[in-house]
LUMLUM-938246 format. One record per residue: x, y, z of N, C-alpha, C, O in turn; residue in three letters. Coordinates in steps of 0.001 Angstrom, whole numbers, plus 500000, padded with zeros to 6 digits. Layout:
BEGIN
XYZXYZXYZXYZALA
...
***
This chain:
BEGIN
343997867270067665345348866917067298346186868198067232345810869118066506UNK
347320868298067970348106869228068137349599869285066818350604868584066938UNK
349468869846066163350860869512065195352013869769065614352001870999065662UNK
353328869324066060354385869343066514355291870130065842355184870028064620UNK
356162870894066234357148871702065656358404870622065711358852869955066643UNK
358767870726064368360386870694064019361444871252064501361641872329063938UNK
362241871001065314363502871933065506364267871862064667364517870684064408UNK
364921872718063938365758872791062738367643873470063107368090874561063461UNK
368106872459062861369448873446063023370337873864061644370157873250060593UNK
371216874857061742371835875250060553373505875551061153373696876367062055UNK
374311874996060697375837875108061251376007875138062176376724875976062722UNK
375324874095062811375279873397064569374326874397065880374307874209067096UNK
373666875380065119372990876339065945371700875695065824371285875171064790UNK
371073875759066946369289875638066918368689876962066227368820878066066755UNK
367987876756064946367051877706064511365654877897064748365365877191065713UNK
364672878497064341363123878642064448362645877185064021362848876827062861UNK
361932876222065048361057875426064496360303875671063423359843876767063105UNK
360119874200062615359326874243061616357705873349062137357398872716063148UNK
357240873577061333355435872480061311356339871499060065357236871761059263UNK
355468870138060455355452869552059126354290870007057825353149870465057776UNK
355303869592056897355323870029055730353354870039055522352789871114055324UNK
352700868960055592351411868766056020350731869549056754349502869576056816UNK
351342870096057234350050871013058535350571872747058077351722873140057889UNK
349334873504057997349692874930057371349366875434058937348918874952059977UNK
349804876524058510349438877937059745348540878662058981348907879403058069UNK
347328878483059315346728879794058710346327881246059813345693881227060868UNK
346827882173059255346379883440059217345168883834059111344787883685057950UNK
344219884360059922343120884302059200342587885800059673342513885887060899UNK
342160887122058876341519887671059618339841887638059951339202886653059579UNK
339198888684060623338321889006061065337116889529060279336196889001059654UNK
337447890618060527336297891845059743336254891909058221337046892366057396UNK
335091891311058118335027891267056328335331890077055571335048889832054399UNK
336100889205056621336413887703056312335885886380056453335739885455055654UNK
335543886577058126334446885421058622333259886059059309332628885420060151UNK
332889887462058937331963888213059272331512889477058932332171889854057963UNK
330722890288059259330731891282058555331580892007058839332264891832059847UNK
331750893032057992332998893864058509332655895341059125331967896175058537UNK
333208895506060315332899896085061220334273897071061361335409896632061184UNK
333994898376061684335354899004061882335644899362063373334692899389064154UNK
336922899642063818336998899812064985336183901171065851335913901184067052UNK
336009901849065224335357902659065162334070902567065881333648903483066587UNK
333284901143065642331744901111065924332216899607066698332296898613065976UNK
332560899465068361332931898400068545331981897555069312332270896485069847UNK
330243898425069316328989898495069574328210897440068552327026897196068782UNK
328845896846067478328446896495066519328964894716066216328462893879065466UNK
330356894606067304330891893268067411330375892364067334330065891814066276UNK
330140891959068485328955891408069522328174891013068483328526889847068308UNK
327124891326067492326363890853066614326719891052065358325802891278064569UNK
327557891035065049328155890901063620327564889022063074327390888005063745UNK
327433889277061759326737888001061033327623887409060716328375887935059897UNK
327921886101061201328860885322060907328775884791059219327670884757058677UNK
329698884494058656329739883862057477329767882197057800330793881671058230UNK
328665881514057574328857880479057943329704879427057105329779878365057723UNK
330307879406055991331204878440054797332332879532055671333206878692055458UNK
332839880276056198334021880327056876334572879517058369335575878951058802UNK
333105879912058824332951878500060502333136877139059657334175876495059803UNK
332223876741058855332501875283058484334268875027057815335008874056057975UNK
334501876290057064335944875405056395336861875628057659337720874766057840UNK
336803876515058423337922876855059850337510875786060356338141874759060104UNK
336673875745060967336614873919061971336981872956061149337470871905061563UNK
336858873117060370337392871434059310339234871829059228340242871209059568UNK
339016873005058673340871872788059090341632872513060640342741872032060873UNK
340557873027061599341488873234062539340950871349063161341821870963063941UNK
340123870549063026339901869073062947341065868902062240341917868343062930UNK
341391869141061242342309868438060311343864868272060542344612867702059747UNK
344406869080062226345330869204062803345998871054062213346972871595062737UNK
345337871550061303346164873048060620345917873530062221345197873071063107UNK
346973874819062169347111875865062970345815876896062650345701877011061429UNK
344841877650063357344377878860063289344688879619064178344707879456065398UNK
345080880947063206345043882059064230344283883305063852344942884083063163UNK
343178883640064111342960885051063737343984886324064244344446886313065385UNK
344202887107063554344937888187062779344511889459062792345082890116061921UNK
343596890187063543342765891377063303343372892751063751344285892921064559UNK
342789893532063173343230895195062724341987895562064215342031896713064648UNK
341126894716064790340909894948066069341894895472067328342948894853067466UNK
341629896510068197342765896459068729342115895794070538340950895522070824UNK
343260895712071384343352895018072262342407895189073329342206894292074148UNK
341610896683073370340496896735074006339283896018073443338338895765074191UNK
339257895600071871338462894704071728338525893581071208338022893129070180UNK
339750892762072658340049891417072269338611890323073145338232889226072735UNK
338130890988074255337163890230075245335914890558074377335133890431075320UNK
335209890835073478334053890981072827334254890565071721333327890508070913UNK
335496890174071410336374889113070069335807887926070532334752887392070190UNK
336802887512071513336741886200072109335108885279072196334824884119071897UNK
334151886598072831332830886355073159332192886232071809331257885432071812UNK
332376886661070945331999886146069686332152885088068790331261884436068244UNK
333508884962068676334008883529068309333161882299069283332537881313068890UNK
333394882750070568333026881318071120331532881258071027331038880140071170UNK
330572882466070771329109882128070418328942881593069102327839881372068601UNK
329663881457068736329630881185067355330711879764066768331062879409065643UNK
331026879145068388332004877820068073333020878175066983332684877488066018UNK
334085878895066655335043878812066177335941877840066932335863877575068131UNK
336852877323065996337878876537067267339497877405066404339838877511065226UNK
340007877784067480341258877990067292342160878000067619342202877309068636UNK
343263878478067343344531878222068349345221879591069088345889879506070119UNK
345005880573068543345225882291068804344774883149068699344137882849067690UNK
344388884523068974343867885252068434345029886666068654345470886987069758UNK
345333887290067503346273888596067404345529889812066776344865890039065764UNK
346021890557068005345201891996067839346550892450067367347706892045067248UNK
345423894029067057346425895018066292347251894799065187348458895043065178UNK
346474894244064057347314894077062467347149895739062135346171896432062415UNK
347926896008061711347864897262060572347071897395059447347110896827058356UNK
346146898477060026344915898932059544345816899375057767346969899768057588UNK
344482899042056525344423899844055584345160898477054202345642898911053156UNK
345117897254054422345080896776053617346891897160052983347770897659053686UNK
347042896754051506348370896624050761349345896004051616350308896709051918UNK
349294894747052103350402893909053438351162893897052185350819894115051023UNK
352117893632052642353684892834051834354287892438053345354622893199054253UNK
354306890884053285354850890675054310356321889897054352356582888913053659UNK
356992890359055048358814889627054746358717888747055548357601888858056055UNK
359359887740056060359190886237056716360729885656056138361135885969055019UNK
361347884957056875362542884035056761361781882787056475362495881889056026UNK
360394882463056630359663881640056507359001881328055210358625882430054811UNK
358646880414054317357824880561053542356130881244053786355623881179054905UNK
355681881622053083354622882616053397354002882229052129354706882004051145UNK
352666882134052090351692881796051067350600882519051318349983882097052296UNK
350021883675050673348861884573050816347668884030049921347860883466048844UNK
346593884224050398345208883697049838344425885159050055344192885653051158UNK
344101885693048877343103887008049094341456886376049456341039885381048863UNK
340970886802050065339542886210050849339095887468049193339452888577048796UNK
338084886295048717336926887200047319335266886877047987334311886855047210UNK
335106886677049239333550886715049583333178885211050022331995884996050287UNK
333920884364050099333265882775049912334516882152050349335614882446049876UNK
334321881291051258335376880186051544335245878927050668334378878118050997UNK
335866878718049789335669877519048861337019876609049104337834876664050025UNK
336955875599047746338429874680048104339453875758047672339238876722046938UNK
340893875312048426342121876198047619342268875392046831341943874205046821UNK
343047876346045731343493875161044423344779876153044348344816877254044898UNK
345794875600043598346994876289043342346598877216041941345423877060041609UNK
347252877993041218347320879126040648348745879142040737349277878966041834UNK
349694879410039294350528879866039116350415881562039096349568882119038398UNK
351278882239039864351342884049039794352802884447039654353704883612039590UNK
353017885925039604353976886316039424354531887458040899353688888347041016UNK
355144887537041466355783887559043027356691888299043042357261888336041952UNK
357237889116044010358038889892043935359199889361045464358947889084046637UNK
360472889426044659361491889121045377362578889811045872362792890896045332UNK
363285889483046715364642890374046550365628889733045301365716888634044754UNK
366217890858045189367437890577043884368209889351044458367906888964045587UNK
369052888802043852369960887590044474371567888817044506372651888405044920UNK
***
């Protein structure tokens, strides 16, 4: 199942499609997330990296469930074909894969979009909501 984008307009202009409200985009990275974590550094080491398997099972169940996946990795573009070859030994199903995130962790990411971050703690379990405290621009 493919989830359909919204076209949205604002004072008669076409803006950025939306997803329905139901279907998330997830972000997902790589190294350290749904496998071991491997640095670019050692790209000898891909290829057999140990999959986390409660990350294959909850990613295929989301991406069955119609959500967006995209992996997200601090991999760069020479090792997008030994990416690819891994995921697919390992049946991931997804919808993208994006090289070259910015190495070194502390993201703050700006978006015109709503944006919802989930820190990966070792284990893919259920999400549950959590009230936190967020940082905004001034009004």
């Amino acid at each position: 199942m493919q989830a359909q984008l919204h076209l949205k307009e604002e004072n008669g202009q076409q803006v950025s499609p939306v997803l329905p409200a139901h279907v998330k985009n997830y972000l997902i990275d790589i190294d350290g997330t749904i496998c071991d974590d491997i640095p670019n550094e050692q790209p000898e080491r891909m290829i057999t990296a140990a999959v986390y398997p409660d990350a294959l099972e909850t990613l295929n169940n989301w991406y069955k469930e119609g959500h967006i996946i995209t992996f997200f990795t601090s991999r760069t573009e020479e090792h997008r074909k030994v990416t690819e070859e891994w995921l697919a030994k390992h049946d991931f199903s997804y919808h993208g894969l994006l090289m070259g995130k910015p190495r070194g962790g502390n993201y703050h990411w700006i978006d015109n979009h709503m944006v919802r971050a989930t820190r990966f703690e070792g284990k893919f379990t259920n999400l549950v909501q959590k009230e936190a405290t967020i940082q905004v621009f001034e009004s």
